[in-house]
C-alpha positions in Angstrom: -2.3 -67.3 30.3 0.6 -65.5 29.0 1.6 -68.4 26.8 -1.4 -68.4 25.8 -1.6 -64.8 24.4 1.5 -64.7 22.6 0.9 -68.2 20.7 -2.7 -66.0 19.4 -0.5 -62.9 18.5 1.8 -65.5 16.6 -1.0 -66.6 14.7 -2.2 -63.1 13.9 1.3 -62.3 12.5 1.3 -65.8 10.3 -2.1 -65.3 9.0 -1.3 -61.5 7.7 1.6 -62.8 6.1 -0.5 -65.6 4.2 -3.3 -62.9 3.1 -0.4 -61.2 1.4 0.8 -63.7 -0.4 -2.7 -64.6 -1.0 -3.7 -61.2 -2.5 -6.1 -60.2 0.0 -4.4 -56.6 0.2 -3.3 -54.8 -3.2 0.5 -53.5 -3.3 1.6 -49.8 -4.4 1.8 -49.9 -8.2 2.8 -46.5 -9.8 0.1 -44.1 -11.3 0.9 -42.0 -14.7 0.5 -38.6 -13.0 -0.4 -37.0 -16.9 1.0 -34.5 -19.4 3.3 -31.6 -17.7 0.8 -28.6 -19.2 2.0 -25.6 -16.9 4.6 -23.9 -15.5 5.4 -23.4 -11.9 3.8 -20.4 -9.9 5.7 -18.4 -7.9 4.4 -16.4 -5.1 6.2 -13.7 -3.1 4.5 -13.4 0.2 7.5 -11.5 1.4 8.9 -8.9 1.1 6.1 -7.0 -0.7 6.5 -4.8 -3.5 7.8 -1.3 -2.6 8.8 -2.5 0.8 11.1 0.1 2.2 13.6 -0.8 5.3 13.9 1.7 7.9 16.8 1.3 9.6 19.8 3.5 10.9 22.0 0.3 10.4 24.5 0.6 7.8 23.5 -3.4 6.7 20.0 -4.8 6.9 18.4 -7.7 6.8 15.1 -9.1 5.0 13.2 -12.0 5.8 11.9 -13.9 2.3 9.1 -15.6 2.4 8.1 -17.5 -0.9 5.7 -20.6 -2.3 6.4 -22.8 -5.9 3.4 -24.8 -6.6 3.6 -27.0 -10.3 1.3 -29.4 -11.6 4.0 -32.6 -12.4 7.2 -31.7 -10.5 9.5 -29.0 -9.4 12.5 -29.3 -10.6 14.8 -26.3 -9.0 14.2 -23.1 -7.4 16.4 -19.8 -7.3 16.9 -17.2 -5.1 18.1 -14.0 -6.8 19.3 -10.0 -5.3 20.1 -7.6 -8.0 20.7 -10.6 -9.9 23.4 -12.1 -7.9 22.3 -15.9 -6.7 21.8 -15.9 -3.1 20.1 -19.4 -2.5 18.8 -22.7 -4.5 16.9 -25.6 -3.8 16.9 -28.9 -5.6 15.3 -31.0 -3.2 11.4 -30.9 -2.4 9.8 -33.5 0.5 6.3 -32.3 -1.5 7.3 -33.1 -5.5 4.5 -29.9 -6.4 4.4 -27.2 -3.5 7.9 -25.6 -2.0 7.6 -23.1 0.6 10.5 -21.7 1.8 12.0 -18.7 4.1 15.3 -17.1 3.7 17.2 -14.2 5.9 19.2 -12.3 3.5 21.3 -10.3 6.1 22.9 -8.5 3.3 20.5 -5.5 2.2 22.8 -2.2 1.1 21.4 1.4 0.9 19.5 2.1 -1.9 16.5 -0.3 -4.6 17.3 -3.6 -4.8 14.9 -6.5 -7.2 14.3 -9.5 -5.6 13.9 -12.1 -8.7 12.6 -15.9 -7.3 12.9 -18.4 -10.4 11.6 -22.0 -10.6 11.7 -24.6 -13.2 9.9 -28.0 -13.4 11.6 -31.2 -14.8 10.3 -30.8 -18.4 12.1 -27.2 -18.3 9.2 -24.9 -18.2 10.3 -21.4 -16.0 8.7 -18.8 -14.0 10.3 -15.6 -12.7 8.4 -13.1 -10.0 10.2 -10.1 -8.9 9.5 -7.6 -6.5 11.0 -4.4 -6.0 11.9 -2.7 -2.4 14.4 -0.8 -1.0 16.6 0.5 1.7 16.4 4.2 3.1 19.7 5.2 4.2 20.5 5.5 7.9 19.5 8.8 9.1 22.2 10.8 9.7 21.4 14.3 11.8 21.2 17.4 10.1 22.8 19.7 13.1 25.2 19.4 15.7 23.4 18.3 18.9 20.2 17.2 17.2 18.7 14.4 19.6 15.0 14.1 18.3 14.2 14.7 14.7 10.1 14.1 13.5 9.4 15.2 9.9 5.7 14.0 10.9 5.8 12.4 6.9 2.4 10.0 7.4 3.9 8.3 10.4 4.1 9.7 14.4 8.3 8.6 13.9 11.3 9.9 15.2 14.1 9.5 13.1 17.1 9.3 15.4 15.6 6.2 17.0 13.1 5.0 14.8 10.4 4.8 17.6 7.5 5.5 16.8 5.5 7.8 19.5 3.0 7.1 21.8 -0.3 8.4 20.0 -3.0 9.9 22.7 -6.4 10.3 21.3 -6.6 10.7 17.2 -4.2 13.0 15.7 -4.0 13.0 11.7 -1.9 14.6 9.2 -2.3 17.3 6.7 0.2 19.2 4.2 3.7 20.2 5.7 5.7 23.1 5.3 7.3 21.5 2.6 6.3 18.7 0.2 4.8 15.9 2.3 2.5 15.8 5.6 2.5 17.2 9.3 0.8 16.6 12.1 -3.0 18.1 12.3 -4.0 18.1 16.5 -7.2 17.2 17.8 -9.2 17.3 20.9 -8.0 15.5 23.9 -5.1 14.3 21.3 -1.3 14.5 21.0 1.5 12.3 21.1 4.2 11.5 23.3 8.2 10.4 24.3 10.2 9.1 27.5 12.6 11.3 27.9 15.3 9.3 28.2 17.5 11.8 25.5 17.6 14.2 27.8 18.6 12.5 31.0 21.9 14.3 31.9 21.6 17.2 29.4 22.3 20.5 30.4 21.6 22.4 27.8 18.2 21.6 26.1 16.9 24.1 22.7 13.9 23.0 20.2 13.0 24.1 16.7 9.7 23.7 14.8 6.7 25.3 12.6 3.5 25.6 13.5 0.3 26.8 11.7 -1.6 28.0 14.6 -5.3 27.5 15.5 -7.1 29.3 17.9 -9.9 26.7 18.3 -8.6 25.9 21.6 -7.5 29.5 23.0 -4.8 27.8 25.3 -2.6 24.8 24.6 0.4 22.9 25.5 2.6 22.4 22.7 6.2 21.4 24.1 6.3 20.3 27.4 8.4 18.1 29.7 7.2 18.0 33.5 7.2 15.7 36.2 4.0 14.5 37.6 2.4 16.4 39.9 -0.9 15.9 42.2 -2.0 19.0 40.8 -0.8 18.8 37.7 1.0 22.0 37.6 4.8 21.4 38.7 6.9 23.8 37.2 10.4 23.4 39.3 11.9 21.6 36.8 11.5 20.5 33.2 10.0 23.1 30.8 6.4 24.2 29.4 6.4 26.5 26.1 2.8 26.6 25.7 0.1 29.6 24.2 -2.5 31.7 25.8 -4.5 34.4 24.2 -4.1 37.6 24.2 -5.4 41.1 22.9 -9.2 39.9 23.8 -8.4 36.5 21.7 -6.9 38.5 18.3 -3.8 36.9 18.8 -1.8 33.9 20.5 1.1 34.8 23.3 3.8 32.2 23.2 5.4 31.6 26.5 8.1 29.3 27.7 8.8 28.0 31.5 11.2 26.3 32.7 12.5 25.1 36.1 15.9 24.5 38.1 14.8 22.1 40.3 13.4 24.6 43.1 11.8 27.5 41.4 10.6 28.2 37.6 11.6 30.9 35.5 9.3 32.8 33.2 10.3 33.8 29.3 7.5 36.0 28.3 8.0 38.5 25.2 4.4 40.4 25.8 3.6 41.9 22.6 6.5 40.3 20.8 5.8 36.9 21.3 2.1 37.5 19.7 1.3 35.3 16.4 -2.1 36.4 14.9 -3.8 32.8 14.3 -5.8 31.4 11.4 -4.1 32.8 8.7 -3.0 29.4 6.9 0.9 30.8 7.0 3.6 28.6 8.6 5.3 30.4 12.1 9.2 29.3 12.7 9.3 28.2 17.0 12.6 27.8 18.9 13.7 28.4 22.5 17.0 27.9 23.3 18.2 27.0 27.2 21.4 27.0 28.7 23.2 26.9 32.0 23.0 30.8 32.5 19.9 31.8 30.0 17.3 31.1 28.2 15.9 32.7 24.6 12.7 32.1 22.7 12.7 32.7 19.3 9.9 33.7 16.7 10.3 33.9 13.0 13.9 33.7 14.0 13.5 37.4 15.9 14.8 37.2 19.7 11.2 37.6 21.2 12.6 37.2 24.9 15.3 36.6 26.7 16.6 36.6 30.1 19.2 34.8 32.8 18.5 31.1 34.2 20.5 29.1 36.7 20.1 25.7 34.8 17.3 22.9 34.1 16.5 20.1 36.4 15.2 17.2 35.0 14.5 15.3 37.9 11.0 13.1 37.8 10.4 14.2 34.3 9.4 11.1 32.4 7.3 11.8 29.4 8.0 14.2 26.2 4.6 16.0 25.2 4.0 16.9 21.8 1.2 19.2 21.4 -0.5 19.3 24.7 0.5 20.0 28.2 -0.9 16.5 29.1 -0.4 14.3 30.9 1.7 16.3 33.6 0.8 19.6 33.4 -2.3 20.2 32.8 -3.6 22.3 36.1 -4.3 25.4 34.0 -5.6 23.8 31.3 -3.0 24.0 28.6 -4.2 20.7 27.0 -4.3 19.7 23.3 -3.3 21.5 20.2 -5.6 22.3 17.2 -2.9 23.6 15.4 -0.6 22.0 12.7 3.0 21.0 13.8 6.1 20.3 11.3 10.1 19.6 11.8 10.3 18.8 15.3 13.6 18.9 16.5 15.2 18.5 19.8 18.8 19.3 20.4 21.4 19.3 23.6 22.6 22.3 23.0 21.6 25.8 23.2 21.3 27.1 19.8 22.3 30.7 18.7 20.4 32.9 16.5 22.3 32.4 13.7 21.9 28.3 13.8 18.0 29.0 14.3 18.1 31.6 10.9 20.1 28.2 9.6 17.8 25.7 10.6 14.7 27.9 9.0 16.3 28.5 5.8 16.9 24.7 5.5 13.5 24.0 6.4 12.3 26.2 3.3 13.6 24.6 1.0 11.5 23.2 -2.1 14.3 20.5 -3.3 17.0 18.6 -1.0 19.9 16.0 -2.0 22.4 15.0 0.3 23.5 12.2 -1.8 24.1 10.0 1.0 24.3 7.1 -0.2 21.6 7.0 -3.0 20.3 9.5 -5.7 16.7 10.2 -3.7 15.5 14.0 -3.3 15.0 14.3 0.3 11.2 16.2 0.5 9.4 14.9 -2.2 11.1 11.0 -1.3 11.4 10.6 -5.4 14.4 8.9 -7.1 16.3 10.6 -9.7 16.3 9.0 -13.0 19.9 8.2 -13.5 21.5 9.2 -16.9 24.5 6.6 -17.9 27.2 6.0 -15.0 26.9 8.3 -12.2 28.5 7.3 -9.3 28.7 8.2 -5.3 31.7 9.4 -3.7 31.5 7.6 -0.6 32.5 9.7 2.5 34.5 12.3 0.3 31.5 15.1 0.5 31.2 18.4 2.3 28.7 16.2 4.9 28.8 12.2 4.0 28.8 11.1 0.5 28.7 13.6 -2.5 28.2 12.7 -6.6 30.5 11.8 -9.0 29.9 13.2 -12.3 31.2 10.4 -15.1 30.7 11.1 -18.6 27.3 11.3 -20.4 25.9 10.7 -17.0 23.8 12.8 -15.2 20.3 13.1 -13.2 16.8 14.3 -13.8 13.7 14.7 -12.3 10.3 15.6 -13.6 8.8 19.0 -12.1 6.0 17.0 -11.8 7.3 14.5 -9.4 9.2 17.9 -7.6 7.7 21.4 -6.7 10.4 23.8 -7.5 9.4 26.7 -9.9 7.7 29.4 -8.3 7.4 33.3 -8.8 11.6 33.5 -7.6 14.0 31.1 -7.8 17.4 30.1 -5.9 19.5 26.9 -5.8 22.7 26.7 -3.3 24.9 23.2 -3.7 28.4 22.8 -3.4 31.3 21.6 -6.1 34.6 19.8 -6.1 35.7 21.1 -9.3 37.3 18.8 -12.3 37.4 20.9 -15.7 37.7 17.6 -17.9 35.4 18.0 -20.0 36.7 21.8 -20.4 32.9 23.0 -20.3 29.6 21.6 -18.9 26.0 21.9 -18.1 25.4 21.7 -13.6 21.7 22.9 -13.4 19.2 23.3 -16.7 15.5 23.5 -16.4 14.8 24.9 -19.8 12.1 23.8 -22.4 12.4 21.6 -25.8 14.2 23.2 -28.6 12.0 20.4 -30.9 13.2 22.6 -33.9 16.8 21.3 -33.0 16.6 17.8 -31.2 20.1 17.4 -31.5 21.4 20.3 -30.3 19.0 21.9 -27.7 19.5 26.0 -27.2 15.7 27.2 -26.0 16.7 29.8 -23.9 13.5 31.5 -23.1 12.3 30.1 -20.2 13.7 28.7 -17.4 17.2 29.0 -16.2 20.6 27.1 -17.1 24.0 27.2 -14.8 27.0 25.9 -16.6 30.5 26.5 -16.6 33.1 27.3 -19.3 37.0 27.2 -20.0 38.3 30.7 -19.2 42.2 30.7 -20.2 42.5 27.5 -17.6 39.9 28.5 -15.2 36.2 27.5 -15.1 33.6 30.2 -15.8 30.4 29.9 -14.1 27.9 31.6 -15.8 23.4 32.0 -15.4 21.6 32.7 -18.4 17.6 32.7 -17.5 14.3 32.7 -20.0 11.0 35.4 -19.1 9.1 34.1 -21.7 10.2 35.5 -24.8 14.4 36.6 -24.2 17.0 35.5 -22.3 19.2 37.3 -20.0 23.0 36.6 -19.7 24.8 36.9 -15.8 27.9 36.4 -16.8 31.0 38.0 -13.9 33.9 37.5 -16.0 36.7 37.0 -14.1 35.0 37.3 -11.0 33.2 34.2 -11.8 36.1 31.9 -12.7 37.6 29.3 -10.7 40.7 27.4 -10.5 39.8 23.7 -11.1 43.3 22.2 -10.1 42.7 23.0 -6.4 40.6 19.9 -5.2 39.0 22.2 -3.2 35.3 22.4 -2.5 33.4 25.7 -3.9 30.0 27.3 -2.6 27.7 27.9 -5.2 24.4 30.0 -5.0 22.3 31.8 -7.3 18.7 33.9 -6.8 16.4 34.8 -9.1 13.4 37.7 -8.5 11.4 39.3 -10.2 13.6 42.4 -10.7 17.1 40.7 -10.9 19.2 38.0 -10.7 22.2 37.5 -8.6 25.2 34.8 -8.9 27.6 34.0 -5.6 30.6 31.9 -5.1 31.5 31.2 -2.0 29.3 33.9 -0.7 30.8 36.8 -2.8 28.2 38.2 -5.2 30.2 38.1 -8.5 27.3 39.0 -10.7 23.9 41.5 -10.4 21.7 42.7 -13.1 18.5 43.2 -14.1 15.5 40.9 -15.1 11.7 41.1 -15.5 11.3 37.3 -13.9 11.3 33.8 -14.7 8.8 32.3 -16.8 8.8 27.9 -16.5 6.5 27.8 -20.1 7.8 24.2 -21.0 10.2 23.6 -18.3 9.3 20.0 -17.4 12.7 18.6 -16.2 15.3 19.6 -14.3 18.9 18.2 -14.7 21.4 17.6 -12.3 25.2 18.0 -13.7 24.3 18.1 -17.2 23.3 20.6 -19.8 21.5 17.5 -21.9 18.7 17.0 -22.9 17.4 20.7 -23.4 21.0 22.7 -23.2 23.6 20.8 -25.8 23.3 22.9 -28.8 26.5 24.3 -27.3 28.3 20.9 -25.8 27.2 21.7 -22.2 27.0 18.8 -21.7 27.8 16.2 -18.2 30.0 17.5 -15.9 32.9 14.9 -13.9 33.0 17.2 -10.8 31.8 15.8 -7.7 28.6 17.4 -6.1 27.0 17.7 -2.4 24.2 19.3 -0.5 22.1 20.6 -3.3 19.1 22.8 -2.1 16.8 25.0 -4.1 13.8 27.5 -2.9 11.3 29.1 -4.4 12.5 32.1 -2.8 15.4 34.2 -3.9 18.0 34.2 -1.2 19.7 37.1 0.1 23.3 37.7 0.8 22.8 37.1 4.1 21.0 34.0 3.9 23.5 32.5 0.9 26.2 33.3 3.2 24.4 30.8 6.2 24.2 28.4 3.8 28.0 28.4 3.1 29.1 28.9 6.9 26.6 25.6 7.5 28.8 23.6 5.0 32.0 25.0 6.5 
């Protein structure tokens, strides 16, 4: 039998041999695959355009993910960042479609294009590009800041990039400042482990609140351990609201426990906010080993001794509710809106809450750490020539590096900065070549003289001059129809050869106008108030475009921490600014 089957498989094999020669089965000829009428397409699935990077690492990485389809042939495919070559391909198992992935583990701070070209073999080309960027690590703003949520359209905290635990269906709505917070809810709030706390012994918060009465009691800041009845208060804290004077107003309270007995911080009266009046109330309560201080507006509202905080069992951070743990008196959700959550390990003092609020008002924030972005709006400058970034050599990180006919700019209406008053506060490291120049200018167009801009009444300009070897500095400021010149004299000048930083601050009201360097007033006087008629751009280290008519024009200094208010700052508050730089 079995020499039987393999002499029919032999014949098998011999008779398919004989119908090929025999032309029973056609061989593969070639086929004219037609003209080459189109170019390849290119597709950028990924990254998409606008795609932003979060990430406190210094390099990132990005996963590409592209197709090349082409009627003929492709020919070659490149790979381009910021139009350096970063891959190729030249070889294609499918002659028409490419799809390919690439890690670039390479991504700096800051925009970047991503440019993907491909040419078939007759030499047509396609480009796509997409656009997307890199936020720079997030560096904390104060010493001992642990938990930092700016509540900007996502529930995110910034030291870790963890996003909360969302309870129930908490929104957002307009912040303090330019951008969102978080709106509460019924049966809604958010929460945290608390693993940043685990061994602190000091614990303080700061925060705003726009307070809403439609639930008259509610949890806003509370860590607890769990708790049959829900209402263990031996260790951990509650700072929660209850209301008061027949429901007119809302008593803030905080508790907090050593790990055998709580301790009560009520301020009665003091610690009353009236609700529902659409105004923002400043929040802190600071905790140490041997007290504990709660804060309103930045006024002390209460104080008194404590032996320490116990942390033991407490596993969850609740934002705005006392849920899940403590919840046995029914201080649950918060109707109210919440902004600038932070969390710190230390106990803050008075004068680092006053700090903190101040910040927090500002209109206008560059840190220029490591990019030219304004902070609360999230809008990039448009850069000017050659400015650069003076890695690590600023009063806090990076600062800017003025360069000639360079400077920065922004569109007031990209950035809400003119109001009724007006203040800035930034910081200089001083370089008097060019002998005079332009720092801050938001002043209209002189279109009677494009080139050689002097419309001085609106808006403001800050500039400095030669002064026998020293700089000047100098505010001259528009209400509509004249200027008005501050001007110290030699009060104002400053020796440029120092390499020294310099605090500088001015405030504008709508009786006078102020100018300070490092926190001595050097110049008062009289004015009726600032009038923004035309004042469309602001620019950063320059006198150009609206302020050249007298060649104030970029300024070669370096630059940091540039805040401005709608507010006009008092002594007291120009000199926190300073002491916060020191």
């Amino acid at each position: 039998m079995k020499t039987y089957n393999k002499l029919f498989i032999l014949a098998l094999i011999l008779f398919a041999f004989n119908a090929c020669d025999q032309n029973y089965i056609d061989g593969i000829s070639a086929v004219d695959p037609g003209a080459d009428e189109t170019a390849p397409q290119v597709t950028i699935n990924f990254p998409p355009e606008g795609y932003e990077i979060q990430t406190n690492d210094a390099i990132a990485s990005v996963d590409i993910d592209f197709e090349v389809r082409d009627d003929i042939e492709i020919g070659s495919i490149k790979v381009n960042i910021d139009g350096a070559e970063i891959a190729s391909y030249l070889e294609f198992m499918d002659y028409r479609v490419a799809m390919r992935t690439y890690t670039y583990d390479n991504v700096t701070t800051g925009s970047h294009v991503l440019s993907i070209t491909a040419t078939d073999l007759d030499g047509k080309t396609t480009t796509a590009t997409v656009n997307f960027a890199k936020s720079p690590p997030y560096v904390p703003q104060y010493e001992g800041e642990i938990f930092y949520m700016p509540f900007n359209n996502e529930f995110r905290e910034m030291n870790s990039l963890q996003l909360a635990t969302k309870v129930g269906n908490p929104t957002f709505a307009d912040g303090i400042q330019k951008g969102t917070a978080y709106s509460g809810a019924a049966d809604s709030y958010l929460t945290f482990p608390t693993t940043i706390l685990q061994g602190a012994t000091e614990v303080s918060a700061s925060f705003w609140l726009k307070v809403d009465n439609s639930m008259d009691r509610a949890g806003i800041l509370v860590v607890a351990p769990p708790a049959d009845n829900n209402n263990d208060r031996s260790k951990g804290f509650r700072f929660f609201r209850e209301a008061s004077n027949s429901g007119a107003t809302q008593r803030f309270k905080l508790n907090a426990g050593n790990g055998t007995a709580d301790s009560w911080f009520d301020g009665g009266a003091a610690a009353d906010v009236e609700p529902n009046t659409g105004e923002w109330t400043h929040f802190a309560f600071s905790i140490s080993e041997t007290s504990a201080e709660v804060y309103i507006n930045g006024e002390l509202v209460k104080e008194g001794d404590f032996s320490g905080i116990d942390w033991t069992d407490c596993n969850v951070i609740s934002i705005m509710s006392g849920a899940p743990n403590w919840t046995g008196w029914n201080h649950l959700s918060d109707g109210s809106l919440m902004d600038e959550l932070r969390i710190f390990n230390t106990a803050l003092t008075q004068e680092e809450v006053h700090t903190i609020m101040l910040k927090e008002q500002a209109s206008f924030y560059m840190d220029f750490n490591g990019d030219f972005k304004e902070a609360i709006s999230s809008e990039d400058a448009t850069v000017v020539g050659n400015p650069a970034l003076d890695y690590g050599g600023g009063v806090d990180g990076d600062a800017y590096q003025g360069a000639a006919d360079a400077y920065l700019s922004f569109s007031t209406a990209d950035v809400d900065i003119q109001g009724e008053e007006f203040s800035a506060s930034f910081w200089m490291n001083i370089n008097a070549t060019p002998d005079r120049a332009g720092i801050l200018v938001m002043g209209p167009e002189d279109s009677a003289n494009p080139d050689a801009q002097n419309d001085r009444t609106s808006g403001f300009r800050f500039f400095r001059e030669n002064a026998s070897g020293m700089q000047r500095f100098k505010l001259n400021a528009g209400n509509g129809t004249a200027d008005s010149w501050f001007d110290g004299g030699a009060a104002a000048d400053v020796d440029p050869t120092t390499g020294n930083w310099v605090h500088m601050a001015f405030a504008i009201s709508g009786t006078e106008a102020r100018v300070y360097i490092d926190g001595v007033e050097v110049k008062q006087g009289a004015f009726s108030g600032i009038d923004w008629t035309g004042c469309d751009l602001l620019s950063i280290m320059s006198g150009s475009p609206r302020f050249s008519g007298w060649n104030h024009k970029s300024d070669e200094s370096l630059m940091d921490e540039l805040y401005l208010f709608k507010k006009a700052l008092s002594a007291e508050e120009v000199t926190l600014m300073m002491q916060d730089g020191l």
